[in-house]
Biopython code that builds the backbone (N, CA, C, O; Angstrom):
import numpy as np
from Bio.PDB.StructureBuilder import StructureBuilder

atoms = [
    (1, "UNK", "N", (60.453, -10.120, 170.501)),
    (1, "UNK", "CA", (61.617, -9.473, 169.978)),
    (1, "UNK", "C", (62.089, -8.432, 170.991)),
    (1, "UNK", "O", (61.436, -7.457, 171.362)),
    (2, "UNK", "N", (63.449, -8.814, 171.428)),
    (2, "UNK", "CA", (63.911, -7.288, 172.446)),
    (2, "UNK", "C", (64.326, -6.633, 171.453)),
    (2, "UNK", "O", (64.871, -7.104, 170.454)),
    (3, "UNK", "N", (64.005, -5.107, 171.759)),
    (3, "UNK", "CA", (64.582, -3.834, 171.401)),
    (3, "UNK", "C", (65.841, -3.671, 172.281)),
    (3, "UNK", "O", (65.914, -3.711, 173.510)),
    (4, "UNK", "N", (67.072, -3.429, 171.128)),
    (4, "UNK", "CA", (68.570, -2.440, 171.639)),
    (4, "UNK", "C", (68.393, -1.347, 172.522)),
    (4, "UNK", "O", (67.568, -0.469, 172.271)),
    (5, "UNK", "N", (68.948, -1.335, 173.317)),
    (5, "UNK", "CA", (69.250, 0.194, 173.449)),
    (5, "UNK", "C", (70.028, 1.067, 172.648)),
    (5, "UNK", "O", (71.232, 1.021, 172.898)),
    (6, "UNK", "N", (69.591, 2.033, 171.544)),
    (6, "UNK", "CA", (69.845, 3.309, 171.111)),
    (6, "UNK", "C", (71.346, 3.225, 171.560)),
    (6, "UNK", "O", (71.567, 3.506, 172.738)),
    (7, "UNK", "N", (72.490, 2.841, 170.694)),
    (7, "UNK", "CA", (74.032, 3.283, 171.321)),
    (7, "UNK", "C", (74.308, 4.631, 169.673)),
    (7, "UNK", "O", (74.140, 4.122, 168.565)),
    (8, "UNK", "N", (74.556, 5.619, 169.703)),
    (8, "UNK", "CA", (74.357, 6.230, 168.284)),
    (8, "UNK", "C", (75.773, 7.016, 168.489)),
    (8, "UNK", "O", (76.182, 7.861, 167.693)),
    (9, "UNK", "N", (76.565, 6.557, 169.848)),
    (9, "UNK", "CA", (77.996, 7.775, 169.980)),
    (9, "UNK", "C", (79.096, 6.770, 169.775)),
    (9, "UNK", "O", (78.957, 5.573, 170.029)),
    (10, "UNK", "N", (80.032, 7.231, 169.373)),
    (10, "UNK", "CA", (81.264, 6.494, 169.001)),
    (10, "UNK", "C", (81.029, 6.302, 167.474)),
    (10, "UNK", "O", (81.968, 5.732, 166.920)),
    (11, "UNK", "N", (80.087, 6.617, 166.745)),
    (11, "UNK", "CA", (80.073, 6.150, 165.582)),
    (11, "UNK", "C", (79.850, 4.630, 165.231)),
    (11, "UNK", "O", (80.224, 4.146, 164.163)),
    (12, "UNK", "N", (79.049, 3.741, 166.469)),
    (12, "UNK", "CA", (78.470, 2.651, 165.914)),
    (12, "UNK", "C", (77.125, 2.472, 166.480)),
    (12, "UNK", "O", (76.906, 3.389, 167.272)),
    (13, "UNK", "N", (76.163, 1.676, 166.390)),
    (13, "UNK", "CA", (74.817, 1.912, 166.340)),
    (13, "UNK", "C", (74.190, 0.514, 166.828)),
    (13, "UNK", "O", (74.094, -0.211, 165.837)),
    (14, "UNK", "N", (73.735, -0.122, 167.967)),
    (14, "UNK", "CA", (72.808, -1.312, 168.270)),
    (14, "UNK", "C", (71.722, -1.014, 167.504)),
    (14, "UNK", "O", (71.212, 0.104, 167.584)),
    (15, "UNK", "N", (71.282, -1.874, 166.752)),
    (15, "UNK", "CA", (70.012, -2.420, 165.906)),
    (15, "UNK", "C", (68.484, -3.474, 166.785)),
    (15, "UNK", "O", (68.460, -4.623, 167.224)),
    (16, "UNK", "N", (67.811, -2.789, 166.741)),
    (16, "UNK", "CA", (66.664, -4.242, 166.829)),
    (16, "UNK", "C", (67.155, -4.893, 165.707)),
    (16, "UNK", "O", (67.752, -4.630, 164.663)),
    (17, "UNK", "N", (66.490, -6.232, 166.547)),
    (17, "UNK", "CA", (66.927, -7.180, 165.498)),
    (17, "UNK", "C", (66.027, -7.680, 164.175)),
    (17, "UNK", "O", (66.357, -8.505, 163.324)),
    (18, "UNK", "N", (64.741, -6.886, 164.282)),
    (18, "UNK", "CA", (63.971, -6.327, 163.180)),
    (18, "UNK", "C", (64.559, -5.580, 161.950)),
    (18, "UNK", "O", (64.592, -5.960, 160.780)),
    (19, "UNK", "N", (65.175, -4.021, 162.689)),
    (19, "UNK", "CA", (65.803, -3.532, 161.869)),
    (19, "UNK", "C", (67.085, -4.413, 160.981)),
    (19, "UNK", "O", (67.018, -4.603, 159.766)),
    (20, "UNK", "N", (68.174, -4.865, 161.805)),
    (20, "UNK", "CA", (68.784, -5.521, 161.511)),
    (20, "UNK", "C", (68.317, -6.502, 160.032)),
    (20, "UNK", "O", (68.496, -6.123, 158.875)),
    (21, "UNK", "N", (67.817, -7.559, 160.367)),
    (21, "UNK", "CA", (67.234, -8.424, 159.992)),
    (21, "UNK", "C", (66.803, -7.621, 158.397)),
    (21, "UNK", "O", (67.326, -7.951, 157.332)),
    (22, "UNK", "N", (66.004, -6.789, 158.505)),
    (22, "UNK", "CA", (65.474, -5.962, 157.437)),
    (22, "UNK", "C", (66.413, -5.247, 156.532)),
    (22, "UNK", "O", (65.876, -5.140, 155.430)),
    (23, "UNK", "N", (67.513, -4.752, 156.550)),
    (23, "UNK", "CA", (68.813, -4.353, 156.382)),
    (23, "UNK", "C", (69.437, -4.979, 155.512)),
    (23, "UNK", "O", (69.612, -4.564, 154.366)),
    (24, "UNK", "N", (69.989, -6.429, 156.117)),
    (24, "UNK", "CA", (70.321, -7.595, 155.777)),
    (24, "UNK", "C", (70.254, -7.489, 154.523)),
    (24, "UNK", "O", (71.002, -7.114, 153.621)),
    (25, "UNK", "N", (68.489, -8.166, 154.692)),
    (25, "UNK", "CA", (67.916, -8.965, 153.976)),
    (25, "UNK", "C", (67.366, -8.049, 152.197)),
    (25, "UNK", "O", (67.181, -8.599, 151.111)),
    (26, "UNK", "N", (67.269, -6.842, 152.482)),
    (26, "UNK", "CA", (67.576, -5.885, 151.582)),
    (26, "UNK", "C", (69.263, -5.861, 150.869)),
    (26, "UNK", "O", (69.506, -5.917, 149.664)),
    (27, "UNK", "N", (70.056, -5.786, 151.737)),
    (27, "UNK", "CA", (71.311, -5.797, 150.667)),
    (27, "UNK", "C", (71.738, -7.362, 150.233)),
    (27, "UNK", "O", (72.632, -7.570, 149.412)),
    (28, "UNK", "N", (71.274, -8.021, 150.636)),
    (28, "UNK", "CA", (71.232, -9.780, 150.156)),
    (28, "UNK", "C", (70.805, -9.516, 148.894)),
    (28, "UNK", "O", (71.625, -9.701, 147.995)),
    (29, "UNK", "N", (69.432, -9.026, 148.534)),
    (29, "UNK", "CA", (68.208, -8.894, 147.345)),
    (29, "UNK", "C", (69.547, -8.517, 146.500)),
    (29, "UNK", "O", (69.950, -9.155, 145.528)),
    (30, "UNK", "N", (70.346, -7.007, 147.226)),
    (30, "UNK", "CA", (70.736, -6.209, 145.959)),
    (30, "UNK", "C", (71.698, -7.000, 145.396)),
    (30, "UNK", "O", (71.553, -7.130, 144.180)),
    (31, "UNK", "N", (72.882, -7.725, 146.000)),
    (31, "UNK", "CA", (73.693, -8.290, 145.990)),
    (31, "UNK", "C", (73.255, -9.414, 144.873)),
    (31, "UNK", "O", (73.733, -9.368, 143.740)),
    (32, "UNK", "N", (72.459, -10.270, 145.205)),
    (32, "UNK", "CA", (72.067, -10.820, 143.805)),
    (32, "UNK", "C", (71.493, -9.991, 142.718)),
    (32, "UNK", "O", (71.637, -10.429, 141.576)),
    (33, "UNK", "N", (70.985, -9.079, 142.849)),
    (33, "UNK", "CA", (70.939, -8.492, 141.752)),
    (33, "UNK", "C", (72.211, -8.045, 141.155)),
    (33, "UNK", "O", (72.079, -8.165, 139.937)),
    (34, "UNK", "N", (73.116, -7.690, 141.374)),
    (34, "UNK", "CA", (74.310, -7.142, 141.187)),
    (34, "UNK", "C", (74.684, -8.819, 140.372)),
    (34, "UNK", "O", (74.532, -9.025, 139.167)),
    (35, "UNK", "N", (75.109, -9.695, 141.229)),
    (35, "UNK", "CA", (75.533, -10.734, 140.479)),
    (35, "UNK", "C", (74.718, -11.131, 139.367)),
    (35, "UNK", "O", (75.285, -11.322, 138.291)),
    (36, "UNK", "N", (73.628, -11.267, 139.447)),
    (36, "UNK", "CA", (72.577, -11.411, 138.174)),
    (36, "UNK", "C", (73.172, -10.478, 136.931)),
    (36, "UNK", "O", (73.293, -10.980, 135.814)),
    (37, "UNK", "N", (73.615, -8.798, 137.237)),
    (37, "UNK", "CA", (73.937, -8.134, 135.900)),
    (37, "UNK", "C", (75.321, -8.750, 135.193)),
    (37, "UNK", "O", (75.630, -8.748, 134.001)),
    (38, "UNK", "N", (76.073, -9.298, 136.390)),
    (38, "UNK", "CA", (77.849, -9.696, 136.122)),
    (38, "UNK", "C", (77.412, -11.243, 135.238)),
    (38, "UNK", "O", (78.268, -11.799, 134.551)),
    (39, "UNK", "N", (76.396, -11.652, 135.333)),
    (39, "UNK", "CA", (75.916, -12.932, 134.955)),
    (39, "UNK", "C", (75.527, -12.226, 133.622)),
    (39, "UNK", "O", (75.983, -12.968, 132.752)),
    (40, "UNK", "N", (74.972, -11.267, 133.076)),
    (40, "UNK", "CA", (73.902, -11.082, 131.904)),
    (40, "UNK", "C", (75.657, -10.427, 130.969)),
    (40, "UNK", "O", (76.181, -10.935, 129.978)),
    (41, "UNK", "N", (75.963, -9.648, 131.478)),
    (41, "UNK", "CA", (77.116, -9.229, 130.484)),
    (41, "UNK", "C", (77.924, -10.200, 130.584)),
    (41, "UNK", "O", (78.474, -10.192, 129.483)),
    (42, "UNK", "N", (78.571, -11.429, 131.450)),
    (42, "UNK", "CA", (79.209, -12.466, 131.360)),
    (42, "UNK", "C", (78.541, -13.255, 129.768)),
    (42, "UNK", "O", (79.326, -13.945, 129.117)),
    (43, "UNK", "N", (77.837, -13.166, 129.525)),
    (43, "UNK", "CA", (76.589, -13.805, 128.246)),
    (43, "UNK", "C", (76.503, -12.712, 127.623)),
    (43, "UNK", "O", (76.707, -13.018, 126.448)),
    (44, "UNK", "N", (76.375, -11.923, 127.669)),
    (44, "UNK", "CA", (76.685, -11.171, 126.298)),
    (44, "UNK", "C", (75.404, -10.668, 126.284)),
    (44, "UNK", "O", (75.072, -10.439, 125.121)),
    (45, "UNK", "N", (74.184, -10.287, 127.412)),
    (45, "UNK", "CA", (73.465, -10.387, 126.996)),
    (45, "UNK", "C", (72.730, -8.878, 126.795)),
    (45, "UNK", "O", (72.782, -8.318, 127.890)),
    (46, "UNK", "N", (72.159, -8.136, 125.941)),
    (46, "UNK", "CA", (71.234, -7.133, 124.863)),
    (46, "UNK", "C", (71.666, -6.031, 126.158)),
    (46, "UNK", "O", (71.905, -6.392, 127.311)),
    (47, "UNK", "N", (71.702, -4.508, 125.618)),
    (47, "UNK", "CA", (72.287, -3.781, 126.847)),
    (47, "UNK", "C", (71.387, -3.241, 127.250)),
    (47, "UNK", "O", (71.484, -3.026, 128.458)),
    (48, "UNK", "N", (70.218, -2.782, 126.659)),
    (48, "UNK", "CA", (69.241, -2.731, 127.535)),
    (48, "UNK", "C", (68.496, -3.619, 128.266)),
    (48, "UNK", "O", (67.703, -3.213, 129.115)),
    (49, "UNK", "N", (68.633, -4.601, 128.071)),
    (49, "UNK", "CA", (68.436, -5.313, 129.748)),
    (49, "UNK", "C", (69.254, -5.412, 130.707)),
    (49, "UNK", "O", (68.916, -5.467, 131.890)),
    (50, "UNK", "N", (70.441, -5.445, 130.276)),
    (50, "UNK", "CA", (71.243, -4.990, 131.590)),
    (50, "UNK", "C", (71.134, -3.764, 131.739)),
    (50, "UNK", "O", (71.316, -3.592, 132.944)),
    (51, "UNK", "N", (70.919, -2.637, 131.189)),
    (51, "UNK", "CA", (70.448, -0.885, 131.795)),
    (51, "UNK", "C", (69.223, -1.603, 132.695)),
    (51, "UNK", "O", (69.382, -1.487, 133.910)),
    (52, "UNK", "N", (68.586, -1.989, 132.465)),
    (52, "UNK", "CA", (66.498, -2.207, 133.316)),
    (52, "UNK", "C", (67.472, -2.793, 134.308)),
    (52, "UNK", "O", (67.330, -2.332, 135.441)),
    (53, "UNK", "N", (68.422, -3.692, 134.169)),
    (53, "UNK", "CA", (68.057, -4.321, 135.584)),
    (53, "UNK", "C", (69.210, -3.792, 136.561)),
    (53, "UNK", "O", (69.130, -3.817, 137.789)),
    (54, "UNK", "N", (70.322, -3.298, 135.804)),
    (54, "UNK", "CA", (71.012, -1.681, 137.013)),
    (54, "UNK", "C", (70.520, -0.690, 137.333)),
    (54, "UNK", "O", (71.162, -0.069, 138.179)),
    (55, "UNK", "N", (69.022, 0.033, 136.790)),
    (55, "UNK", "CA", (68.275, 0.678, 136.966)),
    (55, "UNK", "C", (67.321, 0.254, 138.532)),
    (55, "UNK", "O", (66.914, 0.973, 139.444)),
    (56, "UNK", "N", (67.225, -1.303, 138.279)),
    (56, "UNK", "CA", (66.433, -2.076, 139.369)),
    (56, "UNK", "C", (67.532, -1.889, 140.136)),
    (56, "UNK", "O", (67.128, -1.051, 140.942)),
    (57, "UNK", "N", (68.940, -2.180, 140.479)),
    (57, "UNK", "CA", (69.445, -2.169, 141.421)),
    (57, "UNK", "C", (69.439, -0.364, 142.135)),
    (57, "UNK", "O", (69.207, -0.155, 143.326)),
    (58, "UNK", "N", (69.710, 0.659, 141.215)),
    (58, "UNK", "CA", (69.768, 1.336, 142.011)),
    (58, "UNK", "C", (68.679, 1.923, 142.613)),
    (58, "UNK", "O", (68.919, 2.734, 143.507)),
    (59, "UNK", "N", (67.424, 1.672, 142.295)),
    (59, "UNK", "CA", (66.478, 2.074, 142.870)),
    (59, "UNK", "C", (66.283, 1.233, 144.270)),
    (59, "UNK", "O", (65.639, 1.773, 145.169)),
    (60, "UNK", "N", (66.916, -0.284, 144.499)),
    (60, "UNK", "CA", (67.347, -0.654, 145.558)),
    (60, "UNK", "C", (67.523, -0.231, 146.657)),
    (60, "UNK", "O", (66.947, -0.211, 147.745)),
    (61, "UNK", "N", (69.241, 0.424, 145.790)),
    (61, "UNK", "CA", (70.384, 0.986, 146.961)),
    (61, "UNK", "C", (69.307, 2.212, 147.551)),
    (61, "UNK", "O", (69.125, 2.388, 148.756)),
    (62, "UNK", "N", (68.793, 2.827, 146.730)),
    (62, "UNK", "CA", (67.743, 4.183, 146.880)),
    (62, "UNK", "C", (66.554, 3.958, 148.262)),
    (62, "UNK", "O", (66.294, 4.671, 149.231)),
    (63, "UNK", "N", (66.099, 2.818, 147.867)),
    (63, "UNK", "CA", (64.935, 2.071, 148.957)),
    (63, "UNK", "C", (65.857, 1.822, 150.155)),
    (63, "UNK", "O", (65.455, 1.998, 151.305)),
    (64, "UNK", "N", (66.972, 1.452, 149.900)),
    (64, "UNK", "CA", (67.960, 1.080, 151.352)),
    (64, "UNK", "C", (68.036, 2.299, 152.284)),
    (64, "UNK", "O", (67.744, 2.517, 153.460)),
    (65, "UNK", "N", (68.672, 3.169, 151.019)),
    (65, "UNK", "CA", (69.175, 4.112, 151.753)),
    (65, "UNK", "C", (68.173, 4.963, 152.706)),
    (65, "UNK", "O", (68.386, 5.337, 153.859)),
    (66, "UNK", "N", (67.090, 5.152, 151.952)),
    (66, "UNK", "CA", (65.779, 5.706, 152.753)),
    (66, "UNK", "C", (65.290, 4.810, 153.971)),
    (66, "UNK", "O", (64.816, 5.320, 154.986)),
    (67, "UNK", "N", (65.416, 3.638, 153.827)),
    (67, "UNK", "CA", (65.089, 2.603, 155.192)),
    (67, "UNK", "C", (66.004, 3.413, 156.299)),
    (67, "UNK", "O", (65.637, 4.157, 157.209)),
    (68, "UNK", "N", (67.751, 2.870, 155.769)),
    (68, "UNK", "CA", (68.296, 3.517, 156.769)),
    (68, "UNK", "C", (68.624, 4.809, 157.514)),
    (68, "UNK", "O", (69.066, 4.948, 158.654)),
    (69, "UNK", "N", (68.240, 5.887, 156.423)),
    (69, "UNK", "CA", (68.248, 7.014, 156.657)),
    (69, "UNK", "C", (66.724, 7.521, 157.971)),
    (69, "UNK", "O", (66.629, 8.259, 158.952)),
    (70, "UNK", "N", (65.995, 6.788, 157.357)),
    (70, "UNK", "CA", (64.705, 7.302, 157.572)),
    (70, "UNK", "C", (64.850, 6.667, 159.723)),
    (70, "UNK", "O", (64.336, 7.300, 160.645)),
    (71, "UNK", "N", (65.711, 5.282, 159.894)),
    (71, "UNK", "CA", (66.304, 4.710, 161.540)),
    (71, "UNK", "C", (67.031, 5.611, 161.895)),
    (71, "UNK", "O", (67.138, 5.869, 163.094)),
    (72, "UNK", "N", (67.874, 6.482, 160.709)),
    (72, "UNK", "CA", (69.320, 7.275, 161.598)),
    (72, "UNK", "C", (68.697, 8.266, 162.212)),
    (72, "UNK", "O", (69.007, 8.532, 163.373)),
    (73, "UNK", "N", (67.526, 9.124, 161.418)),
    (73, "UNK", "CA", (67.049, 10.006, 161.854)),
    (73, "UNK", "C", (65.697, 9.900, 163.036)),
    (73, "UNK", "O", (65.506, 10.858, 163.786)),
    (74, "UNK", "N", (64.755, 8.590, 163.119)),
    (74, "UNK", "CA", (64.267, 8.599, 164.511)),
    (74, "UNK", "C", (64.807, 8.376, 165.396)),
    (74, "UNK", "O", (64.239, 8.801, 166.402)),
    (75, "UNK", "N", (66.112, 7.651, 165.647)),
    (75, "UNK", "CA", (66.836, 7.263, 166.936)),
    (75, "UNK", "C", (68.039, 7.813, 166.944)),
    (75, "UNK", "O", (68.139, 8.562, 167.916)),
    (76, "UNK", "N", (68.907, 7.782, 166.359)),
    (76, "UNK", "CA", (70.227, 8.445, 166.480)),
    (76, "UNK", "C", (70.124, 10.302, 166.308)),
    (76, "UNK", "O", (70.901, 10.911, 167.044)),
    (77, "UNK", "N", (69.286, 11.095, 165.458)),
    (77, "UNK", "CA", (69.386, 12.320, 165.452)),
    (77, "UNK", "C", (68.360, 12.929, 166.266)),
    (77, "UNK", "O", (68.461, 14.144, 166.434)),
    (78, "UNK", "N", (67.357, 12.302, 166.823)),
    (78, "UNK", "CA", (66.121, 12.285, 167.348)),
    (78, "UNK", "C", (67.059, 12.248, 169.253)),
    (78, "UNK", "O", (67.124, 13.200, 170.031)),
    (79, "UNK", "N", (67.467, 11.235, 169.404)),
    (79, "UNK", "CA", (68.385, 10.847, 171.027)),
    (79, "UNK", "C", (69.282, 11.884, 170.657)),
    (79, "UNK", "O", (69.194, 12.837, 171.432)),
    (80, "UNK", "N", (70.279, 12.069, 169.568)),
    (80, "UNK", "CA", (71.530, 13.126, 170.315)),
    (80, "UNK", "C", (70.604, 15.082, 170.548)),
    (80, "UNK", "O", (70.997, 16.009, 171.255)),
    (81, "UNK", "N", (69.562, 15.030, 169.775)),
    (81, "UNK", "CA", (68.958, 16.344, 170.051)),
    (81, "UNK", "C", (68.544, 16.445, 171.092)),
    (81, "UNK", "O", (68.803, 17.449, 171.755)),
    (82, "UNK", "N", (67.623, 15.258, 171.666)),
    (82, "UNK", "CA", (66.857, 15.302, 173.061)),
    (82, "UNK", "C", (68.163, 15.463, 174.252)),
    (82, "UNK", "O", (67.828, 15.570, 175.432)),
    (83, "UNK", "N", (69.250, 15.471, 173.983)),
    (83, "UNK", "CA", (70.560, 14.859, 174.813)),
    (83, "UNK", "C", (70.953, 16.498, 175.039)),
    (83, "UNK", "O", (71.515, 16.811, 176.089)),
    (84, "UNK", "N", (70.690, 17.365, 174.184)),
    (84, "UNK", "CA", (71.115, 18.571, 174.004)),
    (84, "UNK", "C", (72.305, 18.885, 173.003)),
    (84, "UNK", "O", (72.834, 19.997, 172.977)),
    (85, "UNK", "N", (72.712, 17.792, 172.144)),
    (85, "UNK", "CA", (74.060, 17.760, 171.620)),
    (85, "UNK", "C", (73.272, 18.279, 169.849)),
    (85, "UNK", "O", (72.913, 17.489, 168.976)),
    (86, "UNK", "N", (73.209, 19.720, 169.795)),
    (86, "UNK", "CA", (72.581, 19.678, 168.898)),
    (86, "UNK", "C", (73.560, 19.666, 167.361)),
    (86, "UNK", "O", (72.984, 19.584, 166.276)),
    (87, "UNK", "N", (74.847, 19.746, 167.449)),
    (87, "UNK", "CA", (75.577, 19.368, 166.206)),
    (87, "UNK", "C", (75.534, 18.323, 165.306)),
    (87, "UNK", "O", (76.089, 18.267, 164.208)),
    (88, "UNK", "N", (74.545, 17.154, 166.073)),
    (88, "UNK", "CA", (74.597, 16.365, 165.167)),
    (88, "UNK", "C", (73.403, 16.559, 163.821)),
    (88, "UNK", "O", (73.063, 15.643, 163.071)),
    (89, "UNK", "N", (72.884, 18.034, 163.760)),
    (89, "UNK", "CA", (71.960, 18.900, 163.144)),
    (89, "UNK", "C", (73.019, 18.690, 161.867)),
    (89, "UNK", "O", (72.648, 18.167, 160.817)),
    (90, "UNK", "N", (74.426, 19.176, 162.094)),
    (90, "UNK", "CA", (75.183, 19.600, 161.134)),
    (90, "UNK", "C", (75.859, 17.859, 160.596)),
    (90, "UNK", "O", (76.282, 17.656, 159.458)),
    (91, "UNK", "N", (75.836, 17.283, 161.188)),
    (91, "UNK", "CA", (76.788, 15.891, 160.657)),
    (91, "UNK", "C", (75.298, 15.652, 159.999)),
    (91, "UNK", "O", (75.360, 15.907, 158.796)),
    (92, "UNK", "N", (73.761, 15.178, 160.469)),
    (92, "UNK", "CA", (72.652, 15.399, 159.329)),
    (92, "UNK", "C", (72.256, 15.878, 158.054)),
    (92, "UNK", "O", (71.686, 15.271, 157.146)),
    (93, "UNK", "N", (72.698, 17.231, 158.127)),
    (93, "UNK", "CA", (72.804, 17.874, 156.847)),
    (93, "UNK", "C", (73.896, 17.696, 155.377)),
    (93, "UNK", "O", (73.655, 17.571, 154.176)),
    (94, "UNK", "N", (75.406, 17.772, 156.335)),
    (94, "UNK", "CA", (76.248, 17.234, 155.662)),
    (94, "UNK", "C", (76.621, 15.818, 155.125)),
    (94, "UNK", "O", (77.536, 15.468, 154.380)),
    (95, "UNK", "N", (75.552, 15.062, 155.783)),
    (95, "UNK", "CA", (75.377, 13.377, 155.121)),
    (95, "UNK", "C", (74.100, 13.689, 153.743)),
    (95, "UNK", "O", (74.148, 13.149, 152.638)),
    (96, "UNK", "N", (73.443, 14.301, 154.026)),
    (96, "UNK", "CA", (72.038, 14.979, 153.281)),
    (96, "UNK", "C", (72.624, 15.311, 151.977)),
    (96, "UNK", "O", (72.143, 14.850, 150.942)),
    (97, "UNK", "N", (73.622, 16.074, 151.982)),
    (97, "UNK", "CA", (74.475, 16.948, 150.790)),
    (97, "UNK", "C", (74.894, 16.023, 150.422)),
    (97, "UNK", "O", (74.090, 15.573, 149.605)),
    (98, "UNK", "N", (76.151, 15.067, 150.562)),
    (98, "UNK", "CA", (76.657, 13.796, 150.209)),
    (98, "UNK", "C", (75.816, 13.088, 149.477)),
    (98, "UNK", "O", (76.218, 12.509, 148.468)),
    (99, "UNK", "N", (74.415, 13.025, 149.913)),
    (99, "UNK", "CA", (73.214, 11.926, 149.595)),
    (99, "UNK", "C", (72.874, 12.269, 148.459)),
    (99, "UNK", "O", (72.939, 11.389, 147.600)),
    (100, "UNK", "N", (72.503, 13.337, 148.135)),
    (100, "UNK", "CA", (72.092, 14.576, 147.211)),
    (100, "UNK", "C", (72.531, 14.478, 145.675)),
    (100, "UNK", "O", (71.810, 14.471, 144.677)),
    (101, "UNK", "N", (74.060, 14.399, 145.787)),
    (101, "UNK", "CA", (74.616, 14.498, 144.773)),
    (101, "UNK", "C", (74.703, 13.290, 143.231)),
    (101, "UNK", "O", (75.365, 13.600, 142.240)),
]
sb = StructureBuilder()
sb.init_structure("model")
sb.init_model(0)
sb.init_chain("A")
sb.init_seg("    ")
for serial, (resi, resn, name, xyz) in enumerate(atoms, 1):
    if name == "N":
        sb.init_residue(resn, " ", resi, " ")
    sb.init_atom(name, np.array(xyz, "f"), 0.0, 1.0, " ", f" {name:<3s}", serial, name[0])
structure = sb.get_structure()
């Protein structure tokens, strides 16, 4: 497997194709899950099982978001600090707050 080179300026990002791949294949999962709930209320079906299984999705999006959060911050906030560009301290935090809410 080649590793990307780290591109984290301009606002777009080269992936290994591990990461990538892993990414994917996580919002694929959610994505059927999502269609699975449009399928259960399409049927009419009991509302607490559709609560359990939007509950399952967002704990998903939650697992995603920590995957990707957890890449932004070894390579992209990790390279622009070592670079000396330390503002991206503040675009970190203010994605953090966003996350938060």
């Amino acid at each position: 497997m080649e590793e990307k080179e780290c591109c984290c300026t301009g606002k777009t990002k080269a992936r290994t194709e591990e990461e990538y791949r892993s990414l994917i294949h996580r919002l694929s999962r959610i994505e059927g899950q999502v269609r699975g709930i449009r399928a259960m209320v399409e049927k009419g079906a009991y509302c607490t099982d559709i609560l359990i299984q939007s509950a399952a999705v967002s704990a998903a999006l939650s697992a995603f978001d920590r995957e990707l959060l957890g890449n932004h911050i070894r390579t992209c906030v990790a390279d622009e600090i070592r670079a000396g560009h330390d503002e991206v301290i503040d675009e970190l935090m203010d994605t953090l707050q966003k996350l938060m809410k």
